[in-house]
N, CA, C and O atoms as CSV, one atom per row, in Angstrom:
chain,resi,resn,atom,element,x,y,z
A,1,UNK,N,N,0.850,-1.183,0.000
A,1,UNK,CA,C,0.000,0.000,0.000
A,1,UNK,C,C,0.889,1.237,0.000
A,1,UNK,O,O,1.840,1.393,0.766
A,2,UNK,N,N,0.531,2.014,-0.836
A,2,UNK,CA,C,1.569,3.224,-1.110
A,2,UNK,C,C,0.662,4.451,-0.639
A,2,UNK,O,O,-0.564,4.436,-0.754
A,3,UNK,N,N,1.469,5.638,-0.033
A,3,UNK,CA,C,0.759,6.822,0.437
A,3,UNK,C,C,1.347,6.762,2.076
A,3,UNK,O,O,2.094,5.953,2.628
A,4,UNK,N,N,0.508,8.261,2.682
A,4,UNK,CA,C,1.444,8.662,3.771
A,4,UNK,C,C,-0.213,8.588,4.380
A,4,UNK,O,O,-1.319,8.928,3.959
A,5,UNK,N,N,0.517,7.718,6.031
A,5,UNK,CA,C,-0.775,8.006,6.784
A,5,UNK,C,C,-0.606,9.277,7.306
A,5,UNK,O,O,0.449,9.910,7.357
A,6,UNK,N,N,-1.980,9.701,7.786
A,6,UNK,CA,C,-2.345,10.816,8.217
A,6,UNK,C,C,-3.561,10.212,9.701
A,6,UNK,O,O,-4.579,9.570,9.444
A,7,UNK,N,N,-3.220,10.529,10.923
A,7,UNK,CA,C,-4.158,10.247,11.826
A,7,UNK,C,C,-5.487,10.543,11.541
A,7,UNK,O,O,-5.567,11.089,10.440
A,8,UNK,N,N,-6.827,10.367,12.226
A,8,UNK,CA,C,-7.509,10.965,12.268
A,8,UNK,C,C,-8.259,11.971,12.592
A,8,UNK,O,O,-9.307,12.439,12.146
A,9,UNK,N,N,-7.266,12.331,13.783
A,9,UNK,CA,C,-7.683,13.601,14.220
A,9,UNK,C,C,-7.189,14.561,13.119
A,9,UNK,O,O,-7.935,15.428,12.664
A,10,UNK,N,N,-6.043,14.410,12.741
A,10,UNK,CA,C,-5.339,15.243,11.738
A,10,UNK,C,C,-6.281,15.613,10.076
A,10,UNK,O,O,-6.176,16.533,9.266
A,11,UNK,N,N,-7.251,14.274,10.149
A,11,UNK,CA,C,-7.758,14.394,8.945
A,11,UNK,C,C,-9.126,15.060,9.409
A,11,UNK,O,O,-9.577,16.017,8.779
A,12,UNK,N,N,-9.632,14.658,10.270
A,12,UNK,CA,C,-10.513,15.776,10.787
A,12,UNK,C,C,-10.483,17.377,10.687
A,12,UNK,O,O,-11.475,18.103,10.615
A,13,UNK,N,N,-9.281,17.736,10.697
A,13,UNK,CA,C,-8.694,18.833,11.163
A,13,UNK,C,C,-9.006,19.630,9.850
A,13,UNK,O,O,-9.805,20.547,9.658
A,14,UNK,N,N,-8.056,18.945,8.929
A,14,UNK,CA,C,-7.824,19.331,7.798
A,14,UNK,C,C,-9.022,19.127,6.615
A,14,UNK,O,O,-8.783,19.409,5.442
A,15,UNK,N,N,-10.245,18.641,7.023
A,15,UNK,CA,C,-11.510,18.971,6.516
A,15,UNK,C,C,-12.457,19.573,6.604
A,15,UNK,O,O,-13.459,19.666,5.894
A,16,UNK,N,N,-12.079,20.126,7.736
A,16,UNK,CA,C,-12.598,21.482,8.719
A,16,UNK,C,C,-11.741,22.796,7.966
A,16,UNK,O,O,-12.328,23.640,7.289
A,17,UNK,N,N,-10.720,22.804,8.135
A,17,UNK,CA,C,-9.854,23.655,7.352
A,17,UNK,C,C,-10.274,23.732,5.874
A,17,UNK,O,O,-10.607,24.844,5.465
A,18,UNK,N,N,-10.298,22.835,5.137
A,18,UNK,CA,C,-10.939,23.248,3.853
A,18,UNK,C,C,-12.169,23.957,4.156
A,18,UNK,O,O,-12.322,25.159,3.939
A,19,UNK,N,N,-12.962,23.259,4.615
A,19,UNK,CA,C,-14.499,24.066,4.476
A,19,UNK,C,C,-14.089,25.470,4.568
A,19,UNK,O,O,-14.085,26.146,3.538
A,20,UNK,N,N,-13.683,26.069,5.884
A,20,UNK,CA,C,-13.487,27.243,6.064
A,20,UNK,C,C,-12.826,28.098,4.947
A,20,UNK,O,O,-13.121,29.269,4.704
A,21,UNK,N,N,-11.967,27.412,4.350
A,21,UNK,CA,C,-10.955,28.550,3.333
A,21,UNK,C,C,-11.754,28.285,2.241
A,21,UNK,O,O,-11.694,29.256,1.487
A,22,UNK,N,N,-12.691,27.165,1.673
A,22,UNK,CA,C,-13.472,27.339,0.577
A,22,UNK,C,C,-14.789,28.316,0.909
A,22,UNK,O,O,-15.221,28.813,-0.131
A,23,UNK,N,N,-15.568,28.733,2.161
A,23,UNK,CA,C,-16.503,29.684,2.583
A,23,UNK,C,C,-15.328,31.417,2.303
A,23,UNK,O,O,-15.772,32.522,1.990
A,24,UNK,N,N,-14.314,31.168,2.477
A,24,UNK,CA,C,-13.538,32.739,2.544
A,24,UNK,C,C,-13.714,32.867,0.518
A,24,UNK,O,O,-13.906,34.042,0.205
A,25,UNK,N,N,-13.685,32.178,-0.370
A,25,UNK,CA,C,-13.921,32.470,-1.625
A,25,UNK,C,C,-14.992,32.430,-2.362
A,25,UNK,O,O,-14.877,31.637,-3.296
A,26,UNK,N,N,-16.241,33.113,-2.294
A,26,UNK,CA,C,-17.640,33.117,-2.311
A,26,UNK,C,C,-17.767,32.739,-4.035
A,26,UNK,O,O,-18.680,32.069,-4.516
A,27,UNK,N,N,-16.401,33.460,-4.960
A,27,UNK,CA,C,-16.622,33.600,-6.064
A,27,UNK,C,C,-15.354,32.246,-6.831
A,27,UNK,O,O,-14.256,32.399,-7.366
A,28,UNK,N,N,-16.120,31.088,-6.561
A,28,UNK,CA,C,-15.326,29.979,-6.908
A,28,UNK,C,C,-14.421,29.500,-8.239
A,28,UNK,O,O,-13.408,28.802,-8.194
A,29,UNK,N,N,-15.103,30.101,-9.515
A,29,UNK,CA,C,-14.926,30.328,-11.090
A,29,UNK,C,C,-13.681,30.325,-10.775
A,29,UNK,O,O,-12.827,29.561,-11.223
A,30,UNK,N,N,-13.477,31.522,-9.682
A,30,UNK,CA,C,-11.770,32.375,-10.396
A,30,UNK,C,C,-11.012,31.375,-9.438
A,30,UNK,O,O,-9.962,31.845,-9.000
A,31,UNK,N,N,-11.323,30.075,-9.011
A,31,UNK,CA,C,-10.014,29.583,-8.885
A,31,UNK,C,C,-9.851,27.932,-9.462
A,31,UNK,O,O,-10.770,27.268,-9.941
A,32,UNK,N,N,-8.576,27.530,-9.292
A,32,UNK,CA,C,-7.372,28.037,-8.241
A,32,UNK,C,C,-6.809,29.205,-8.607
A,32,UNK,O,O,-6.925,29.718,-9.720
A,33,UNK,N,N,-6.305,29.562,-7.851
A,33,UNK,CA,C,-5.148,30.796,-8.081
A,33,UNK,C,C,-4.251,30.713,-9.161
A,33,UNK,O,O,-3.562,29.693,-9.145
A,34,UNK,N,N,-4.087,31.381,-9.965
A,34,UNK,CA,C,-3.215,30.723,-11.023
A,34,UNK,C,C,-1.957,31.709,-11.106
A,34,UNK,O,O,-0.962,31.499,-11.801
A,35,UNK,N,N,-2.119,32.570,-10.468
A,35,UNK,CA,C,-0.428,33.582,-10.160
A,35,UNK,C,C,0.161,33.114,-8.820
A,35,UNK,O,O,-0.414,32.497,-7.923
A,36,UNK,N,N,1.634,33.608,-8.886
A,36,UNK,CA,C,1.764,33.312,-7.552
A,36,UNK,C,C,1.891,34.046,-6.050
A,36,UNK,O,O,2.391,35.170,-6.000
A,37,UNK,N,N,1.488,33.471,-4.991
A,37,UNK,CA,C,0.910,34.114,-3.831
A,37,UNK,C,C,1.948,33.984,-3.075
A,37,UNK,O,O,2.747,33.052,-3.171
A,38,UNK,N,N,2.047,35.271,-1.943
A,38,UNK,CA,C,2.789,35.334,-0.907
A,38,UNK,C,C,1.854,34.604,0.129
A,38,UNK,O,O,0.688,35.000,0.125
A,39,UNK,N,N,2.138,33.722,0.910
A,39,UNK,CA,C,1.408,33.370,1.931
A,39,UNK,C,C,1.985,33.554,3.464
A,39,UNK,O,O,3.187,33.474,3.722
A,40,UNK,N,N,1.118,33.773,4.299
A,40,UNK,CA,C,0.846,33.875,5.691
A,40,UNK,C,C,0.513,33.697,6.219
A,40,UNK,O,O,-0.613,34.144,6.436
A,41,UNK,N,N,1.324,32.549,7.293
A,41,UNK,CA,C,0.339,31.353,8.037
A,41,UNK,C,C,0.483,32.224,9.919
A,41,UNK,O,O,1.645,32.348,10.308
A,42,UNK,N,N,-0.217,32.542,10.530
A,42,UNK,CA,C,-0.417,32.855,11.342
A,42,UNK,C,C,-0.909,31.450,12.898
A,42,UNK,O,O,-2.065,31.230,13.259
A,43,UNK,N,N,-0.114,31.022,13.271
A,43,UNK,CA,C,-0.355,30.166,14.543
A,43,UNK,C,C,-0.871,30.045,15.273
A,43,UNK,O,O,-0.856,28.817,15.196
A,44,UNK,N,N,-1.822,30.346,16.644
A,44,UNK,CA,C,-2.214,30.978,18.026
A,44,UNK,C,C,-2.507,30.158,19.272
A,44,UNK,O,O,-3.233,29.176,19.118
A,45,UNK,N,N,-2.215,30.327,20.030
A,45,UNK,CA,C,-2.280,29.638,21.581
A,45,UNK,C,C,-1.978,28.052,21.512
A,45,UNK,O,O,-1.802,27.345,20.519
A,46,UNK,N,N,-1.976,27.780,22.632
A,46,UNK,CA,C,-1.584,26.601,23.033
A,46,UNK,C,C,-2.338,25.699,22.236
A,46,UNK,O,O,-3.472,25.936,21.820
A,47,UNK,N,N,-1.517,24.381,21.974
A,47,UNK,CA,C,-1.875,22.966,21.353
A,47,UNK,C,C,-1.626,22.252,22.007
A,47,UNK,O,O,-0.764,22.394,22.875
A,48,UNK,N,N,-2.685,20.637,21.707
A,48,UNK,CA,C,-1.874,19.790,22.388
A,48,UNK,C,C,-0.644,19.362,22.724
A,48,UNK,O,O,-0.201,19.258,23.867
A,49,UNK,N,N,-0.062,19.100,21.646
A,49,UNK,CA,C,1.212,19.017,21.348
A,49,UNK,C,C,2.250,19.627,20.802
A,49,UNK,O,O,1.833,20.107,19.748
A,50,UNK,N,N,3.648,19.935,20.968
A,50,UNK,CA,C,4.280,20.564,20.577
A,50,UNK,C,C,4.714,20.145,18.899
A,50,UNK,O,O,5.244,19.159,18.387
A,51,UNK,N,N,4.024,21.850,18.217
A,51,UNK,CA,C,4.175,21.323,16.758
A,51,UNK,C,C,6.014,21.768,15.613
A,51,UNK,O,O,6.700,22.787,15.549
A,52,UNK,N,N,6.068,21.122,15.300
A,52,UNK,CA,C,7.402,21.600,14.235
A,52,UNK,C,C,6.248,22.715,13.740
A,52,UNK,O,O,5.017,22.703,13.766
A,53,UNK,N,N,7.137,23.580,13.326
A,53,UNK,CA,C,6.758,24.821,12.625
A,53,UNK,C,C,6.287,24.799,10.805
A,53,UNK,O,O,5.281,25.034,10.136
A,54,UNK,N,N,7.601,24.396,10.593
A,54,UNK,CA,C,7.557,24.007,9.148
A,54,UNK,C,C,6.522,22.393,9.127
A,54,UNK,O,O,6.289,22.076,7.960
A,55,UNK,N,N,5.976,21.505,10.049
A,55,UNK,CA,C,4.744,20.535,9.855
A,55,UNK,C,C,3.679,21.147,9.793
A,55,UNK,O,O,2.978,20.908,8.810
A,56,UNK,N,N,3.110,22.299,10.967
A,56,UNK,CA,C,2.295,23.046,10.797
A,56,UNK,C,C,1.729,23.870,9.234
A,56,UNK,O,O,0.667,23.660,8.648
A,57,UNK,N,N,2.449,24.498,8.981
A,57,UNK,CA,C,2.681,25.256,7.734
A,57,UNK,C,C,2.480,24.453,6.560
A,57,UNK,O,O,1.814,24.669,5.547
A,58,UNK,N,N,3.177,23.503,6.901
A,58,UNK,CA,C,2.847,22.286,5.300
A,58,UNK,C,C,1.425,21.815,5.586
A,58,UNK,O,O,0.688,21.726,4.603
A,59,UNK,N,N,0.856,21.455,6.954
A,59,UNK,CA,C,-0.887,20.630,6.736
A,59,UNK,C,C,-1.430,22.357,6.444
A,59,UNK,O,O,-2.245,22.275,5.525
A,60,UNK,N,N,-1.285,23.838,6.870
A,60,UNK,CA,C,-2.021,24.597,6.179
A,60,UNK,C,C,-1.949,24.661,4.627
A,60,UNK,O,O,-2.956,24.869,3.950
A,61,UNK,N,N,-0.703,24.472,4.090
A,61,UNK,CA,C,-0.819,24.632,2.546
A,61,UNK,C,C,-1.321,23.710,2.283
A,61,UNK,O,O,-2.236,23.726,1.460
A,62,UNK,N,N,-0.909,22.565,2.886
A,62,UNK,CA,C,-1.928,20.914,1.877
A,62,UNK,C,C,-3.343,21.186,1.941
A,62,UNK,O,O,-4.162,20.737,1.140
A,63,UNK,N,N,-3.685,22.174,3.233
A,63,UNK,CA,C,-5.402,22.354,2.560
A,63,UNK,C,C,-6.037,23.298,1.810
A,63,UNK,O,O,-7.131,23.312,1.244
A,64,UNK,N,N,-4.835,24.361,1.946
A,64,UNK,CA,C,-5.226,25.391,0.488
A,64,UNK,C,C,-5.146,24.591,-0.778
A,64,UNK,O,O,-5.907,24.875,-1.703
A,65,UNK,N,N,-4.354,23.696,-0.881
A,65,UNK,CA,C,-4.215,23.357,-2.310
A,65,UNK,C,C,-5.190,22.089,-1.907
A,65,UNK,O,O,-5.626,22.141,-3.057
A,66,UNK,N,N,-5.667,21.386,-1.532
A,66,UNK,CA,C,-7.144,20.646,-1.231
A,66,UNK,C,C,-8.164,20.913,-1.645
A,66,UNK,O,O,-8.966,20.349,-2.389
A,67,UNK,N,N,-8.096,22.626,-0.683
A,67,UNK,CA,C,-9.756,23.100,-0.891
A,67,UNK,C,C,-9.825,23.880,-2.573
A,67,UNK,O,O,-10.699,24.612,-3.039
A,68,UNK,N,N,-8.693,23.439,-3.122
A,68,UNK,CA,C,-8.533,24.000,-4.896
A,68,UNK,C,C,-8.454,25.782,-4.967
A,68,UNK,O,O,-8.914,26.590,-5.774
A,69,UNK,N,N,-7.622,25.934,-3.680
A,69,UNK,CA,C,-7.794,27.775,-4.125
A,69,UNK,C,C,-6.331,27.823,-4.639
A,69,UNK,O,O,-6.157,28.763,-5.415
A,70,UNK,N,N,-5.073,26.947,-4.381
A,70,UNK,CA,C,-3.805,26.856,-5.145
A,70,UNK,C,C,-3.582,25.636,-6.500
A,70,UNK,O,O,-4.046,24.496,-6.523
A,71,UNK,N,N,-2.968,26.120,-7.258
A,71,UNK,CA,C,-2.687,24.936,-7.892
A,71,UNK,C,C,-1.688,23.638,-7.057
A,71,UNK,O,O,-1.861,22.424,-7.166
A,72,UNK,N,N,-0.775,24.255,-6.336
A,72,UNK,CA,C,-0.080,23.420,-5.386
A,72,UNK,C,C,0.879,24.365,-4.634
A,72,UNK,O,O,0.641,25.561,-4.464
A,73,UNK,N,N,1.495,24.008,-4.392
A,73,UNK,CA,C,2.451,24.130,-2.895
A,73,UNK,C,C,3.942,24.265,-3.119
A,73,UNK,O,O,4.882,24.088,-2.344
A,74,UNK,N,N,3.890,24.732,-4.753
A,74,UNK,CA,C,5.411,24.891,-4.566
A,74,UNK,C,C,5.713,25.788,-4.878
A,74,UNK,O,O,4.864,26.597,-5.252
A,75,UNK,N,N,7.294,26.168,-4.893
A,75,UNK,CA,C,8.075,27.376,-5.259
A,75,UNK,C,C,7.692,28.190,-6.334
A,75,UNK,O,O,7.972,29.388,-6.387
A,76,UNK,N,N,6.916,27.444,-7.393
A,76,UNK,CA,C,6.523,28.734,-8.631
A,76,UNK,C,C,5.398,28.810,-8.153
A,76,UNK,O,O,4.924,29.691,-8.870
A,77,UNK,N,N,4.678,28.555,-7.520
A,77,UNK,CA,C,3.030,28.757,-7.008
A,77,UNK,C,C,3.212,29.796,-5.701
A,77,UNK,O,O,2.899,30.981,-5.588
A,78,UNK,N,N,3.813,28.912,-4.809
A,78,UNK,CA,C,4.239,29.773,-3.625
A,78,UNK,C,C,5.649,30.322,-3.064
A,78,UNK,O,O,6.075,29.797,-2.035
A,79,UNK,N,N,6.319,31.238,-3.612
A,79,UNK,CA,C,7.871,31.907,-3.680
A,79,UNK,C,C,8.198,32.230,-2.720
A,79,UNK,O,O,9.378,32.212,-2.369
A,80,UNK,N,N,6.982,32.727,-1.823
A,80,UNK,CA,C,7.055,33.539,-0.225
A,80,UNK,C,C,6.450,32.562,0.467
A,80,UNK,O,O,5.764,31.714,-0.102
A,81,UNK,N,N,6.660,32.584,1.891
A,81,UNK,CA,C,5.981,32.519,2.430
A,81,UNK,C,C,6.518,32.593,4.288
A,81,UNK,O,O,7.576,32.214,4.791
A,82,UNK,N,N,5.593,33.082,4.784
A,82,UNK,CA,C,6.059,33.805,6.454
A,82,UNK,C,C,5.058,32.942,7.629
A,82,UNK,O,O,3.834,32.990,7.511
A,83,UNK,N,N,5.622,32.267,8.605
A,83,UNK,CA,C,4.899,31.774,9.279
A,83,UNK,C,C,5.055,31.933,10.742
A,83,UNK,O,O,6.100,31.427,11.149
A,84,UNK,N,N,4.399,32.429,11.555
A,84,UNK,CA,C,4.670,32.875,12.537
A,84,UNK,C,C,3.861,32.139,13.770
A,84,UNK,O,O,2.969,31.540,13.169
A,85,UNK,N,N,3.714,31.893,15.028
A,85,UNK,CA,C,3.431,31.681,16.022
A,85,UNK,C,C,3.160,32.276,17.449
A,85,UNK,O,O,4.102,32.320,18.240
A,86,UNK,N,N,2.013,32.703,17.793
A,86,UNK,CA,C,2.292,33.416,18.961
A,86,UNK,C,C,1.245,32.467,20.456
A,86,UNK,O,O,0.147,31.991,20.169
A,87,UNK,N,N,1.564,32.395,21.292
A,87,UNK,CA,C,1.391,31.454,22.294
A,87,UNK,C,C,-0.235,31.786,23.155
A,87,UNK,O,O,-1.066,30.969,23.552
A,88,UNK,N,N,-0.247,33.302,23.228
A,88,UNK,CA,C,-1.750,33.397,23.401
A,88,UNK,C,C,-2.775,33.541,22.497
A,88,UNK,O,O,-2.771,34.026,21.366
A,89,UNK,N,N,-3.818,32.959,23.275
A,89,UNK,CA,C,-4.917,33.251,23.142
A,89,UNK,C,C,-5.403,31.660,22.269
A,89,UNK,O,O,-4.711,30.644,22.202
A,90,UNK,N,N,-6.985,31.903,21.593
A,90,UNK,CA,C,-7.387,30.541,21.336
A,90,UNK,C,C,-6.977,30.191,20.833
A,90,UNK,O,O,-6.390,31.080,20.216
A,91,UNK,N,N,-6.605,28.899,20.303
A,91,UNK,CA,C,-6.021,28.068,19.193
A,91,UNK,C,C,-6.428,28.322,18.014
A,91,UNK,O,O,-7.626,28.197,17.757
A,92,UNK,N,N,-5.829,28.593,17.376
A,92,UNK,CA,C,-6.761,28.854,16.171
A,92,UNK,C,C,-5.352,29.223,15.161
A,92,UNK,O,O,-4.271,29.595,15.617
A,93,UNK,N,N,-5.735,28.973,13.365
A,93,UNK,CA,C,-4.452,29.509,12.594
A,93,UNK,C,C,-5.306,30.690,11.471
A,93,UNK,O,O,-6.495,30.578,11.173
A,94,UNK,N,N,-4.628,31.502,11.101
A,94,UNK,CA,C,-5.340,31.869,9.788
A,94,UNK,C,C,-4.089,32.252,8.588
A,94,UNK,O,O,-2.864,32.350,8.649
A,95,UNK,N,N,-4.896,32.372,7.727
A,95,UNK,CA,C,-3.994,32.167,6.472
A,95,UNK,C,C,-4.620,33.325,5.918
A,95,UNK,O,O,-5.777,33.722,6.061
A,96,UNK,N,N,-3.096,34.093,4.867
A,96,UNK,CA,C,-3.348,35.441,4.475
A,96,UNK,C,C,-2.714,35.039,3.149
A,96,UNK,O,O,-1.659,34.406,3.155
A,97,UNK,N,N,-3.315,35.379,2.019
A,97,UNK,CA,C,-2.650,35.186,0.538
A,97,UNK,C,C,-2.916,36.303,-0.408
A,97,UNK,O,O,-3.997,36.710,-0.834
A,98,UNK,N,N,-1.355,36.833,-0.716
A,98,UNK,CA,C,-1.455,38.076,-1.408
A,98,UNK,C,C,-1.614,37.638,-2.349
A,98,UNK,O,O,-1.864,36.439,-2.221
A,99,UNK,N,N,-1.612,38.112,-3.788
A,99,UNK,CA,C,-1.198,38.246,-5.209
A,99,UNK,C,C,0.012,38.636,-5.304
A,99,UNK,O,O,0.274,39.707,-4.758
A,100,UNK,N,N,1.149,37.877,-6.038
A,100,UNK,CA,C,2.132,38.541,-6.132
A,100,UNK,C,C,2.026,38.375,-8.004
A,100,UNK,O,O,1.956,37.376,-8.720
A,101,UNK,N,N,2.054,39.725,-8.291
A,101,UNK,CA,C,1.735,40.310,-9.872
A,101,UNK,C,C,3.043,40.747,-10.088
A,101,UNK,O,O,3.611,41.665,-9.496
A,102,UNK,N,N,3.625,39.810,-11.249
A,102,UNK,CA,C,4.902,40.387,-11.416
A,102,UNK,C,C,4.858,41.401,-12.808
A,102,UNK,O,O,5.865,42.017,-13.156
């Protein structure tokens, strides 16, 4: 059997996460994104567990490019990207995606 497990809480997570970032694009036609975006993954308060930074950041892009608002997750799609963490307040992440128009 080929492929990467993913727990279930994790897949929970990350189908929750789509919904939400497919409700933030009301006007669906215009995607995926087809230029490429600066992205900004924003972290907040305590988790269960202590997360790698760069793991975090990769399950947010795997669900932008899920919920079909990226073509994918790489360097000509995504050139930038800034991810930050701050320890208070609710748990919660959000994601910010510019246009970068060259």
């Amino acid at each position: 059997m080929n492929g990467t497990y993913f727990p279930t809480n994790y897949q929970v997570w990350r189908q929750h996460a789509q919904l939400e970032l497919i409700q933030q694009f009301p006007d669906r036609h215009q995607l995926p994104l087809t230029c490429p975006v600066f992205v900004t993954v924003g972290l907040q308060g305590k988790h269960r567990k202590a997360i790698d930074l760069d793991n975090a950041a990769g399950a947010v892009l795997d669900s932008v490019v899920s919920a079909n608002i990226l073509r994918g997750d790489n360097l000509n799609n995504v050139p930038q990207l800034y991810v930050s963490y701050e320890a208070t307040g609710e748990p919660g992440v959000w994601v910010y995606l510019e246009l970068l128009l060259f």
